[in-house]
N, C-alpha and C positions, 0 to 999 in steps of 0.2 A: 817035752810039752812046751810051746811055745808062751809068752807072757800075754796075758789076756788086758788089752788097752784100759787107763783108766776112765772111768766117765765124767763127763764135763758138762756142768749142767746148762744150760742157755736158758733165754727169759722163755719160749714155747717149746724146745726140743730138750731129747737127753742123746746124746752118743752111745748106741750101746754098742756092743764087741758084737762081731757077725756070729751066725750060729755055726756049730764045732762045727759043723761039715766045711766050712769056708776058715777056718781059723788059720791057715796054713800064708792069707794074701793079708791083707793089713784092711779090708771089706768093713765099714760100719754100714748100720742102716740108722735112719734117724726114725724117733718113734715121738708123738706127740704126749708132752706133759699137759694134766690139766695144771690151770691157774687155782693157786688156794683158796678158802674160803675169803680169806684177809685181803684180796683183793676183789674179791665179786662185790666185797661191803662196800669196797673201796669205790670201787664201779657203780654200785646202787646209791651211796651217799653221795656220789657227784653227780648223776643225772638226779637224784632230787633237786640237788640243789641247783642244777642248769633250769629246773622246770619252775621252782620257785621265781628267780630271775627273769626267765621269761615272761610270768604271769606277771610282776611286779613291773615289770617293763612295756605289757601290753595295760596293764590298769591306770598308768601314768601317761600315754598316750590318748586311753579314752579318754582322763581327763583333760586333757590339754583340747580335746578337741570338741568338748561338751560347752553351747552354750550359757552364755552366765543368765540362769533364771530371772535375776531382777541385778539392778547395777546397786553394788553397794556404796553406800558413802563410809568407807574407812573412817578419815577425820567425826563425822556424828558418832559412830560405835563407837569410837574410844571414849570420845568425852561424857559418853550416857556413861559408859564402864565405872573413867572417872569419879563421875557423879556420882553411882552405886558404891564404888569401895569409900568413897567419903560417907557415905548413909552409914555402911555398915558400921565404921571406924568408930561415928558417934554415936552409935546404938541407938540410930532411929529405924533400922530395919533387922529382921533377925537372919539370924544365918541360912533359917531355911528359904525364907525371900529371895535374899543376897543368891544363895545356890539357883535357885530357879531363873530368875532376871539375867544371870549371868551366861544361864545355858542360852535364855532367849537372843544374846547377845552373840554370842560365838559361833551360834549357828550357820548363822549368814554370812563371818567371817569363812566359814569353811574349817574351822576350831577342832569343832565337836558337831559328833551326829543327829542330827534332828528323832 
């Protein structure tokens, strides 16, 4: 009886040894392996994460390309800020003020969400 090939695995095929009827010529046929579970995850974690990318990529373009509602004056924001964390510092405004005034303030910086 002839020695039966051993098999060798590749990343999509397996080699297997022909069937007995052919055993007698050196004949493989190639049979398709599936891919394991550990890479479909592999596969499904990277296209999320391509599609994240993408989104994050087209949200950062919209804004790039979104007019500016009203022109801010950077320099006035800061120094009203200024002014406010001095308020709070000598507890002539309270914190829940200070929070509120603050949101009013960053808004328009583009900070925090209206």
């Amino acid at each position: 009886m002839p020695a039966v090939a051993s098999r060798q695995r590749t990343r999509a095929t397996l080699d297997k040894p022909a069937p007995a009827a052919n055993r007698g010529g050196r004949h493989h046929r190639r049979v398709e392996v599936s891919r394991g579970s550990e890479s479909a995850n592999k596969r499904r974690v990277t296209a999320q994460r391509n599609d994240r990318k993408a989104a994050k990529s087209e949200r950062r373009q919209q804004r790039r390309h979104e007019p500016s509602l009203e022109a801010v004056d950077e320099v006035d924001i800061m120094s009203r800020f200024h002014r406010l964390n001095e308020l709070r510092t000598s507890g002539a405004i309270t914190e829940e003020d200070f929070e509120r005034q603050r949101h009013d303030i960053f808004v328009p910086l583009g900070l925090e969400n209206p």
